[in-house]
LODRENLUM-136510 format. One line per 8 residues: number of its first residue (from 0); their letters; for each residue x, y, z of C-alpha. Coordinates in Angstrom, 2 decimals, always signed. Layout:
LODRENLUM-136510
NUM) A) X/Y/Z | ...
***
This chain:
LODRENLUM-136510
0) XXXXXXXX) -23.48/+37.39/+183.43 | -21.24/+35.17/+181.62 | -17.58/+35.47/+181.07 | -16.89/+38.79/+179.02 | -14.56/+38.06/+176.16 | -10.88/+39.95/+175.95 | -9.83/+42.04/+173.62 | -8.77/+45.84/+172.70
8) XXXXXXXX) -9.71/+48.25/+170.22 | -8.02/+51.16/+169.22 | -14.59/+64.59/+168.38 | -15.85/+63.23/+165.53 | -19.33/+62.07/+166.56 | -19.59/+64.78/+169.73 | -22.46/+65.57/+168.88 | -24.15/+62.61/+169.07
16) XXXXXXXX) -22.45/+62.45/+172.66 | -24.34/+65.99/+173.47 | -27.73/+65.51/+171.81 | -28.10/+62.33/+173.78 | -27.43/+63.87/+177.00 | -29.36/+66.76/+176.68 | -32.18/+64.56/+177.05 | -31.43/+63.73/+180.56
24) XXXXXXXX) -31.79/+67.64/+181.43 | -35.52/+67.82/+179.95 | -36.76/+65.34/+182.37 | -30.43/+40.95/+186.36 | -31.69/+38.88/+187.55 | -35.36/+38.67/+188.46 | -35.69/+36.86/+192.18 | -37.95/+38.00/+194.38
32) XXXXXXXX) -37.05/+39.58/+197.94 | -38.36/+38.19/+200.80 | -39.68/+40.97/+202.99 | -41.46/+41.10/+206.22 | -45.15/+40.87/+207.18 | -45.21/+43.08/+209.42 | -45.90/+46.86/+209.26 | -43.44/+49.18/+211.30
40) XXXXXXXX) -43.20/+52.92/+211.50 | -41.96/+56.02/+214.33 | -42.21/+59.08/+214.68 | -39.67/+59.58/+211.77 | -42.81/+58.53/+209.01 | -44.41/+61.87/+208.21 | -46.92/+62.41/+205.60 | -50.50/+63.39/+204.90
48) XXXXXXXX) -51.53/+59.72/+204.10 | -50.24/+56.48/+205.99 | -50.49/+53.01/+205.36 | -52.79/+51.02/+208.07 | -50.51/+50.81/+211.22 | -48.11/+53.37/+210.57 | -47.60/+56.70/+213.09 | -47.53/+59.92/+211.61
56) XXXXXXXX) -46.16/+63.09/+213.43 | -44.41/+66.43/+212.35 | -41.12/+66.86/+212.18 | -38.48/+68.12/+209.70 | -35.78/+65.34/+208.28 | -33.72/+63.74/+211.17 | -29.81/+65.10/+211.78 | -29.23/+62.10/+213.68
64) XXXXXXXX) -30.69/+58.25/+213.32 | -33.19/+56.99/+215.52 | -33.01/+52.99/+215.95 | -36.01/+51.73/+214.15 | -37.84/+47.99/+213.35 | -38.07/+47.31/+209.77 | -40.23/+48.95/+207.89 | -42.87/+47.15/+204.92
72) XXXXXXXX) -46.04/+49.49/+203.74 | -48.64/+48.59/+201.26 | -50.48/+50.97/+199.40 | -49.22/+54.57/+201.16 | -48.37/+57.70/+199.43 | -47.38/+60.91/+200.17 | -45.22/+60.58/+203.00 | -41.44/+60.92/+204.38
80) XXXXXXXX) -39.52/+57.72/+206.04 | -36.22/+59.52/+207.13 | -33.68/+59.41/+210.15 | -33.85/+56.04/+210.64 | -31.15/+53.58/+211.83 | -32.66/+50.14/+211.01 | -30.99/+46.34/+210.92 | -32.68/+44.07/+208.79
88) XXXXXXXX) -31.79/+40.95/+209.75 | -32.96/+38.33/+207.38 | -35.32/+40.77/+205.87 | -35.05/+44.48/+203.96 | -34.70/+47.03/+206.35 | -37.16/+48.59/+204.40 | -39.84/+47.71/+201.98 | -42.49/+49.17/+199.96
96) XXXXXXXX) -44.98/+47.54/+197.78 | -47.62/+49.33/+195.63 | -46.62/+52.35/+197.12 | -46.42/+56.15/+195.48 | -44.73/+59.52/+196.18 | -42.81/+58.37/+198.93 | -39.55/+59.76/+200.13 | -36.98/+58.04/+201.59
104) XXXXXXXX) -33.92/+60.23/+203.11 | -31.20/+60.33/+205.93 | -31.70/+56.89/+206.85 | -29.02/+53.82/+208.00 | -29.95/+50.72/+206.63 | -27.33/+48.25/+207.43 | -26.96/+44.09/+208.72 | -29.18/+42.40/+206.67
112) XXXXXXXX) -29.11/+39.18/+204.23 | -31.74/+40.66/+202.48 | -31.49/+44.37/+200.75 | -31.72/+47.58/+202.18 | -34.65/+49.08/+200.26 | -36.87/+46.88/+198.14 | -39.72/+48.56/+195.79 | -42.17/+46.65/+194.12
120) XXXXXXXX) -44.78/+47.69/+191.54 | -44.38/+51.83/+193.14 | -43.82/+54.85/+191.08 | -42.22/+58.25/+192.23 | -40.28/+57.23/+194.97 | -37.34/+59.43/+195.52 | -34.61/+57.40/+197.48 | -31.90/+60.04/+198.60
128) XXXXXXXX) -29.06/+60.80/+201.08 | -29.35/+57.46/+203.13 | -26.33/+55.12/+204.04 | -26.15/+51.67/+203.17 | -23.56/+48.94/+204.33 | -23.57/+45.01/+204.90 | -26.78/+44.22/+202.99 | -27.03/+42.21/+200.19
136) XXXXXXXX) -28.11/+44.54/+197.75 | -28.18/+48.47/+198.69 | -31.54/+49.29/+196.43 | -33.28/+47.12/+194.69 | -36.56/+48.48/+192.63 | -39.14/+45.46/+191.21 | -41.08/+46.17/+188.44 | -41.93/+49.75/+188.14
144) XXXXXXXX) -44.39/+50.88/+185.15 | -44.63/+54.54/+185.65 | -41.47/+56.03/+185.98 | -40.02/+58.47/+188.89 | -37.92/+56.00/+190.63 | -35.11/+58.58/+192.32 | -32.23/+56.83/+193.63 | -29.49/+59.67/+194.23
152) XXXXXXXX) -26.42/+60.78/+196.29 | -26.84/+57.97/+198.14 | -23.46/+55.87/+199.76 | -22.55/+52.25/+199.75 | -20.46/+50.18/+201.64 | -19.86/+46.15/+201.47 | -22.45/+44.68/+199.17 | -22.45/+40.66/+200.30
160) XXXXXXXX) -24.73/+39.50/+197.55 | -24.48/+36.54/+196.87 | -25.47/+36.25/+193.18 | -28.22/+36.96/+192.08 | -27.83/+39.90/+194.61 | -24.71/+42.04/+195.38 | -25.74/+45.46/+193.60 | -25.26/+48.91/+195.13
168) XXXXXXXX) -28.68/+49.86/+192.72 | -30.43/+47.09/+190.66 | -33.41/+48.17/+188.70 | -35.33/+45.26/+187.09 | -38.28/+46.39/+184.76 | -38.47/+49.91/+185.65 | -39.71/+51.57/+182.82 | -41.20/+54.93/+182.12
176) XXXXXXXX) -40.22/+58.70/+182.23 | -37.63/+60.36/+185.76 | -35.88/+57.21/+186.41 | -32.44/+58.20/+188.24 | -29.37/+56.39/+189.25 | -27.24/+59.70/+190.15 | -24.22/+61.23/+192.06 | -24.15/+57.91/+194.23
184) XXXXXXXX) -20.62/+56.78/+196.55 | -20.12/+53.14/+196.65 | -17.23/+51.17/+197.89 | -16.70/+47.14/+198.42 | -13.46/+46.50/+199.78 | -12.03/+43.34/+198.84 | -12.66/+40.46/+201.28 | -15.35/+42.17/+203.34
192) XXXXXXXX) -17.66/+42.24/+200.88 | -19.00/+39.69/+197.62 | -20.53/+42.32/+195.16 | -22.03/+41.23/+191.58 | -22.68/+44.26/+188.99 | -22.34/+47.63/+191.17 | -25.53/+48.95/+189.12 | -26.99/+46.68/+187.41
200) XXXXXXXX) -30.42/+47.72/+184.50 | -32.18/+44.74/+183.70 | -35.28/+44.86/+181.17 | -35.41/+48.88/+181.69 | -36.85/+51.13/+179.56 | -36.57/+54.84/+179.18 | -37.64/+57.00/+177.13 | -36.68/+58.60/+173.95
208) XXXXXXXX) -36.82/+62.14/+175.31 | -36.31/+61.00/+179.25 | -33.69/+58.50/+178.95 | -32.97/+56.57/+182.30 | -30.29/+57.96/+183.52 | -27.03/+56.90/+185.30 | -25.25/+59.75/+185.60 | -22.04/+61.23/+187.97
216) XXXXXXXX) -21.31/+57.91/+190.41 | -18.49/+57.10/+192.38 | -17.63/+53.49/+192.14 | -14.56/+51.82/+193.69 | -14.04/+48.35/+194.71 | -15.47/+44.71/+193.39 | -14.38/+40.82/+192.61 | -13.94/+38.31/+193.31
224) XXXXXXXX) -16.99/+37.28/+190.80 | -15.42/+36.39/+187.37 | -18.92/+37.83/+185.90 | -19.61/+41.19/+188.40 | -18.35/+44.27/+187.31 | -19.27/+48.32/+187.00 | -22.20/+49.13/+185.74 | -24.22/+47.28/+183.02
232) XXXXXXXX) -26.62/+48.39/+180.73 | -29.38/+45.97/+178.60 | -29.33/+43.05/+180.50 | -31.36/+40.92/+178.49 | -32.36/+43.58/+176.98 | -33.83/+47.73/+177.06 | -33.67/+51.06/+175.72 | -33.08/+54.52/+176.34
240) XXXXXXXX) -30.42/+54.52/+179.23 | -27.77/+56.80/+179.32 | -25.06/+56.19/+182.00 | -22.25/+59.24/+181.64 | -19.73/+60.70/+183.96 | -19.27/+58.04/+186.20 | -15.83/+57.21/+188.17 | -15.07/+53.80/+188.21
248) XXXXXXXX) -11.69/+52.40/+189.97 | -11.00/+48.36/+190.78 | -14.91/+47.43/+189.78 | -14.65/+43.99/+189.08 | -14.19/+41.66/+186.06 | -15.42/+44.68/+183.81 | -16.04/+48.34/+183.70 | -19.13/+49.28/+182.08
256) XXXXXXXX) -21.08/+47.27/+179.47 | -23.91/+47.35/+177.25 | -25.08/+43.83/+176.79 | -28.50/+43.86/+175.26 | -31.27/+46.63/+173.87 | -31.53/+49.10/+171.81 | -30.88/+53.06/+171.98 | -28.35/+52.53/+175.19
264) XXXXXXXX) -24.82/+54.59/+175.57 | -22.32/+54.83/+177.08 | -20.63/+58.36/+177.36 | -17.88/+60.03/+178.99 | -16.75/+58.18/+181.97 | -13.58/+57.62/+183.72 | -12.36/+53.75/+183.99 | -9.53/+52.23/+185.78
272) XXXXXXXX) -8.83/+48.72/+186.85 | -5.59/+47.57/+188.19 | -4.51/+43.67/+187.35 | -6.11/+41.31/+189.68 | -7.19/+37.67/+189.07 | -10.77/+38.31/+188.09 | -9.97/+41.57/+185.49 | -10.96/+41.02/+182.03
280) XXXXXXXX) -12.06/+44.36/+180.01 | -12.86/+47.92/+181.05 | -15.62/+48.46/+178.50 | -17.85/+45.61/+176.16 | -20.59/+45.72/+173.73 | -21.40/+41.45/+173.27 | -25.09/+40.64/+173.45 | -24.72/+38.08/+176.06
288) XXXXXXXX) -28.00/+35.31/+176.28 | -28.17/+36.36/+172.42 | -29.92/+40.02/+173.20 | -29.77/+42.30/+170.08 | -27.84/+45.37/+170.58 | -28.98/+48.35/+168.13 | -28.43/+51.89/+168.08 | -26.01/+52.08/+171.13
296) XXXXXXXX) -23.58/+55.25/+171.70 | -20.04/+54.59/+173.31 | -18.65/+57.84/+173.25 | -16.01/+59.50/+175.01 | -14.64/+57.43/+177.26 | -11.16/+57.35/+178.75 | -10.46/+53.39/+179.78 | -7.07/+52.04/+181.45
304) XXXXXXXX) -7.81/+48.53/+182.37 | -5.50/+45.43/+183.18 | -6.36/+42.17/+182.94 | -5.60/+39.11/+184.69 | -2.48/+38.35/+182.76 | -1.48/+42.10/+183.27 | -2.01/+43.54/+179.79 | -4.10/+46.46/+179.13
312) XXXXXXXX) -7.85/+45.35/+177.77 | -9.42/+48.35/+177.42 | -12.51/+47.73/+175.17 | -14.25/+44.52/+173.64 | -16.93/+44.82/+170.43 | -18.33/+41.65/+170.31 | -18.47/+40.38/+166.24 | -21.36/+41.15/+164.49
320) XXXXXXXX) -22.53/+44.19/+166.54 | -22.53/+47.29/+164.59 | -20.17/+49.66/+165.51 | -21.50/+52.21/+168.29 | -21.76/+55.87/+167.03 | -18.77/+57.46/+168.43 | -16.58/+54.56/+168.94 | -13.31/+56.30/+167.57
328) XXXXXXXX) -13.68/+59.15/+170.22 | -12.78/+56.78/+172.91 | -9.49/+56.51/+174.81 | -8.90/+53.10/+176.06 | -5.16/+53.27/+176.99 | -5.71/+56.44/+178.49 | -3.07/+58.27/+181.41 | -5.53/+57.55/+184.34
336) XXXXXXXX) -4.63/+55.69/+187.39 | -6.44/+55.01/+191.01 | -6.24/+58.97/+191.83 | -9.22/+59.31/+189.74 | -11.32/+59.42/+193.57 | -10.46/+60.43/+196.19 | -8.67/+58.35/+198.90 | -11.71/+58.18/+201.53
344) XXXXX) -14.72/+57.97/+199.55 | -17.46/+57.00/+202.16 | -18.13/+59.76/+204.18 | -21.55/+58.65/+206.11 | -21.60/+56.62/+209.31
***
């Protein structure tokens, strides 16, 4: 993304807050990702149905990893990938194209230029409890029409990216009903790692009743991209995605944004930044590439961000964009520092 503009912007509209979040109980860049051609499995693949080449055999999920060749299925369903300790290389550790009902759990997925877990074209995968660290991008998800992409309490160590890459979760046209981004740890520590966005929704699409949801993440760490940040929301454009009570410390050149799309918000997280020489804003609403932003909730949240030049910058409403319901129920000089998380945040190996 381009250079977010500074600026700063000093219980009423609650409500709106609650109604839109009660929804999520009742339920950036387009490049492809080179993946293997091969097809690898072990004995840690369990399922009723395998894709041709795989081995199936019993077994409950894995307490410890078991070193593992990449993984790439086409077409399976209905099975379990879990306890495996796998190196990409130049390649994702693990891939899955036109694939359904999969889950993918207890797994380290680690040394790659490529990403961890790529998805293409798969619905109701459920991505959970698996440890990511020197890939490009942790999970990246390709163009998903019918919902149920899970991607929660995962951790994240040392995204490398580079650009268009460097996401702890990227979704790119995932659209449809049970999309999660939740109750993730992720952590890039400043010269061992080249992050872009942290979580990055491009051309998403919930629903009106089953809003995507990003929802309860730990975030610490980005920079030094002068466009990466937090978590962003519409990027050229969406609807219906709800990111709320998410911890954000150090993330980058922003906070959170919502920078495209219609029916987005943006409620009750916590935002801190210290001044370093990428920091620009903790929080924006500009429809970058000329995206219109409509109906978008900022609600709630409590910002204390420095930029470069050391002065606080907590918020940024681009001119033009209407106001977002709930605006004036945000805090963006609020009495939050680093202690926001917890000292060790990573807590898989």
């Amino acid at each position: 993304m381009s250079q977010k503009n500074p600026c700063w912007h000093c219980h009423v509209l609650a409500v709106v807050a609650i109604s839109v979040l009660s929804f999520l109980s009742s339920c950036k860049k387009d490049q492809a990702v080179n993946a293997d051609s091969s097809t690898t499995a072990n004995s840690s693949i369990t399922g009723t149905k395998k894709a041709a080449g795989a081995v199936a055999t019993a077994g409950t999920l894995a307490q410890t990893y078991v070193v593992s060749g990449v993984v790439n299925l086409t077409g399976a369903s209905n099975l379990t990938i879990s306890g495996k300790s796998i190196a990409g290389g130049t390649v994702a550790a693990i891939t899955l194209s036109n694939c359904h009902d999969v889950v993918i759990s207890n797994c380290k997925l680690y040394n790659s230029t490529n990403v961890g877990i790529y998805l293409y074209n798969c619905y109701n995968i459920t991505i959970k409890q698996n440890y990511f660290t020197n890939v490009s991008t942790g999970v990246y998800v390709d163009h998903s029409a019918n919902g149920g992409i899970i991607v929660n309490s995962n951790q994240f160590l040392n995204m490398q990216g580079p650009l268009p890459r460097g996401q702890f979760v990227q979704f790119n046209n995932v659209i449809g009903i049970n999309n999660q981004i939740n109750s993730n740890i992720g952590e890039n520590i400043l010269g061992q790692s080249y992050p872009e966005d942290a979580i990055s929704l491009y051309q998403c699409q919930g629903t009106a009743t089953c809003p995507i949801s990003v929802s309860g993440n730990e975030i610490r760490g980005g920079g030094p991209s002068t466009s990466g940040g937090g978590i962003m929301l519409g990027d050229s454009g969406g609807a219906y995605i709800v990111a709320s009570g998410n911890t954000l410390v150090n993330p980058g050149q922003y906070g959170m944004a919502i920078s495209g799309g219609s029916n987005n918000s943006i409620i009750n997280n916590l935002i801190y930044g210290v001044s370093q020489s990428f920091t620009n804003i903790g929080l924006y609403v500009d429809p970058i590439g000329g995206y219109t932003i409509t109906n978008s909730t900022v609600s709630g949240n409590r910002i204390k961000f420095y930029n470069a030049a050391g002065a606080v910058n907590g918020a940024w409403l681009a001119s033009g964009v209407t106001t977002p319901s709930g605006w004036s129920t945000n805090n963006w000089d609020a009495n939050i520092d680093a202690s926001i998380l917890p000292a060790t945040l990573i807590t898989y190996h």
